[in-house]
N, C-alpha and C positions, 0 to 999 in steps of 0.2 A: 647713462649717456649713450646716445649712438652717432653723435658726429662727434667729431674734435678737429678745433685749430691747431693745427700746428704751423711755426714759424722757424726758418733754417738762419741766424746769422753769419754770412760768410765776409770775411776779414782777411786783410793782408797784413798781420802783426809785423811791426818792427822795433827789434833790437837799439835803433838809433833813438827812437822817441818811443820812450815805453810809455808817457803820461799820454800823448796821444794814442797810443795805439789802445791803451783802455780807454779814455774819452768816445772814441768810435766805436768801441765796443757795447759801452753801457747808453749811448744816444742810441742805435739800432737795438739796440735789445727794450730801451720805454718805447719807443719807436711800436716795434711788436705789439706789444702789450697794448699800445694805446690801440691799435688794431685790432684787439679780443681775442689774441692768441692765447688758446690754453695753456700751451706747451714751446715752449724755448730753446732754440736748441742753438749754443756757441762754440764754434772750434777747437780743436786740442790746442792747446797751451796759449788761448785767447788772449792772455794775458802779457807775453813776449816767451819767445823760444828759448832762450837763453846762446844761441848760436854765432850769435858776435863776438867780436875777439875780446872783449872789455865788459861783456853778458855773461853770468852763469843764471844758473837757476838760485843761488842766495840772493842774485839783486834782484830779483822778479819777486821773491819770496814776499819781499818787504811791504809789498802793498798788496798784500792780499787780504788783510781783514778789511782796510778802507772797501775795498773789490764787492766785498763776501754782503759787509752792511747795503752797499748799493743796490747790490740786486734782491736781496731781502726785504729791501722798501719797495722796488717794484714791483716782487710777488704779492706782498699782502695788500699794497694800492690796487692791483688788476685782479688780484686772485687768480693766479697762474704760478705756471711751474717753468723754472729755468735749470738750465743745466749745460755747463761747458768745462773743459779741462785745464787744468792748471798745476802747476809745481806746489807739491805740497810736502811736510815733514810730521813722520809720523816715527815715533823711538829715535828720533834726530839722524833719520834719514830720510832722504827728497826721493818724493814719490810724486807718479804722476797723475792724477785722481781726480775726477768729475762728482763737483759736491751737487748732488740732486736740491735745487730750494721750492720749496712751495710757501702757498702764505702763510701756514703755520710755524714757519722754519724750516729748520735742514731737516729733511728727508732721510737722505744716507749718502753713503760716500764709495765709488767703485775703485778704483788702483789699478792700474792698467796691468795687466796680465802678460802679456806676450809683449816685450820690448823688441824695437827696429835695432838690431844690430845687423848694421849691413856695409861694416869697412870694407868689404871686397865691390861694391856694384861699380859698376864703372858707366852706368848710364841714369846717374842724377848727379846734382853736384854736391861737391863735399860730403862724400859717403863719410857714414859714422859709426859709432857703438852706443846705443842709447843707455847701456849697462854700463857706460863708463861711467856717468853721472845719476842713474837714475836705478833705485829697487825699484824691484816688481811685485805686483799684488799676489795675491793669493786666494781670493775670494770673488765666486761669481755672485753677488747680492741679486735679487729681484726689488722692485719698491711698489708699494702698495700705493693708487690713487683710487680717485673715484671716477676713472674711466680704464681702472682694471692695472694688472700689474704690467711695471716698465723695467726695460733691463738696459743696462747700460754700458757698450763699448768704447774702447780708442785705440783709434786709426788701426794700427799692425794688428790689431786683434780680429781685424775683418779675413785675412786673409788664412785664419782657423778656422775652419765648420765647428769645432767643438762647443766652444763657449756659447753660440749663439742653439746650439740644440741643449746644452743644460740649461740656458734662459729659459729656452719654450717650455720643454717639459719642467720646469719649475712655475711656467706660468706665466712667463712674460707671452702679453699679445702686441707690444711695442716693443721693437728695438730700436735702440741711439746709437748712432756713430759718431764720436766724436772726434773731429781728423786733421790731420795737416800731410794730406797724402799728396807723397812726392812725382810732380813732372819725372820723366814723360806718360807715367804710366796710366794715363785717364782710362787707358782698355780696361785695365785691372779693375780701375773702378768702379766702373760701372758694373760689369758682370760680376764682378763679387758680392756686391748690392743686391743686386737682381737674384741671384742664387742662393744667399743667406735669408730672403725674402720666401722665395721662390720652397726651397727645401724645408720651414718651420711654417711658411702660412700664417707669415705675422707681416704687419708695416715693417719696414725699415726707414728710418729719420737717420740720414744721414747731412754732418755739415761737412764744412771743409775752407780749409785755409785758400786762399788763392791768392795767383802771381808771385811775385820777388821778395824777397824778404832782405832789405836793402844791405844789413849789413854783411852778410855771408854770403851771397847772391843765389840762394837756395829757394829753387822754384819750388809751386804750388800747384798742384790739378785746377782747386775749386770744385766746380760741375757741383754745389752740393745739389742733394736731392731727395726727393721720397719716392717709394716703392712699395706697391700694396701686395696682401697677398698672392698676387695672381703672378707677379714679378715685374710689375708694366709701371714702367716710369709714369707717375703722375704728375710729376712737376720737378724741373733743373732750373736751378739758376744759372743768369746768367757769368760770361767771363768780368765782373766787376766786385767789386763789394755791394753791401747792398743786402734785401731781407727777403725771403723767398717765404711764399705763404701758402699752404693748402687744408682743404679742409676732409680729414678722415672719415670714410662710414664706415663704422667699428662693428657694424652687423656683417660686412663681408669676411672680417676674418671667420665666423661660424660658417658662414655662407660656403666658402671656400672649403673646408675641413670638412662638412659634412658631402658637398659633392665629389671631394678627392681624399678621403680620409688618410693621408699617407702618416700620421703622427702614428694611429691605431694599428696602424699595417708595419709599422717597425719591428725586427725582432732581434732582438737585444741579445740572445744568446748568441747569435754570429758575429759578436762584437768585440769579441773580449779582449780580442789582440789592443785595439784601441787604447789599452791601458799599459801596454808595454812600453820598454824604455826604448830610448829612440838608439834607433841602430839594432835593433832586434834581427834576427835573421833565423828564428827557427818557426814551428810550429805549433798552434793552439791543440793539444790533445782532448778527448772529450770528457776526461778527470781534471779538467781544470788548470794542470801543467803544462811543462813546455817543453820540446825537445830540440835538439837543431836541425836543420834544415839536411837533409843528404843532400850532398851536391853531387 
């Protein structure tokens, strides 16, 4: 393949009506499809947040196979790939995980790696600890299609270069964002997009939650969007819900890489610190050790 559809759906889930907020979810996403989108791509925790005073993530839990079948018949009806994040339980703890579906079935499954624990911000509303309710993954997976391997984020995980440079060099030439990235920070968003893009020389498919989230009053960016190699916004949605659609030339990600080869020109051995534990304060020696820092 050297083109692909891909389609962004962005949603404003609510806690108060969770059969509606999937009803809107699974209509925009046949919606997609009936559109000839290849590729699917729905919000973190598309399903309801759990962020209401009378929400956790066990009552969300509860309808996710009815969820899982739905969209399972529209990939194999369109022959497409869907994928968006949702609360899931894995060794009987909730996890927050983007089951990849195509139309042969489930694909694989990512686990959000980097959880939002951010009870100190004082500039969104209702800061949180998303480690109060939620493990964390452990595993950068890639997924094998027939328009090349795809790799799979959510939301807080954009704001780590790492994960998204072990995708590339494992192979992914698509990256997904799957997001419920919190007002005000749209600056963030975008240039993080841009730059995760920008630095692997891959698409970036990013969605995103948008507006209010009635029962918590816990704002939304939206802006979801796509981003090609080059790092140049190709298409934002609009400020509503609604299905944003673009179509991929999958020849530019070579395109790009062989006129700026920055993957090949990496060198790894001035890296090593990167593996150190955080709060490190000393120095990479050239035997591989470490000493501290003189001050």
């Amino acid at each position: 393949m050297t083109s692909l559809n891909v389609a962004i759906i962005q949603t404003t889930s609510s806690d108060l009506d969770p059969e509606g907020t999937i009803a809107t979810g699974i209509r925009l996403t046949r919606q997609a499809a009936m559109n000839r989108a290849d590729v699917i791509v729905l919000p973190e925790l598309w399903t309801g947040l759990g962020l209401g005073p009378h929400r956790t993530p066990e009552d969300i839990l509860q309808r996710n196979d009815a969820v899982d079948a739905q969209l399972q018949e529209i990939a194999e009806e369109y022959n497409c790939y869907i994928v968006g994040s949702t609360y899931r339980i894995r060794d009987g703890k909730t996890t927050n995980a983007a089951v990849l579906t195509g139309p042969d079935g489930p694909v694989g499954t990512y686990e959000k790696t980097h959880l939002f624990d951010a009870g100190n911000r004082t500039d969104i509303t209702n800061p949180s600890n998303e480690s109060d309710k939620v493990t964390a993954g452990s595993r950068l997976p890639t997924f094998d299609t027939p328009f090349g391997k795809l790799g799979v984020t959510i939301c807080a995980d954009l704001r780590f270069p790492e994960p998204y440079r072990v995708l590339a060099l494992n192979g992914a030439r698509i990256l997904i964002n799957c997001s419920a990235f919190l007002a005000p920070r749209s600056d963030h968003w975008e240039f993080l997009l841009r730059a995760r893009a920008v630095e692997n020389q891959v698409f970036v498919i990013a969605s995103g939650q948008f507006g209010q989230e009635p029962a918590s009053g816990t704002m939304f960016v939206g802006r979801s969007m796509v981003v090609d190699p080059w790092g140049l916004v190709i298409a934002t949605a609009s400020d509503r819900q609604g299905v944003l659609s673009a179509t991929l030339d999958l020849e530019l990600i070579d395109n790009t890489r062989r006129q700026f080869p920055l993957l090949e020109q990496r060198r790894p051995e001035l890296y090593k610190d990167l593996t150190a534990p955080t709060g490190f304060d000393g120095l990479l020696l050239a035997n591989g050790t470490h000493e501290r820092a003189k001050v």
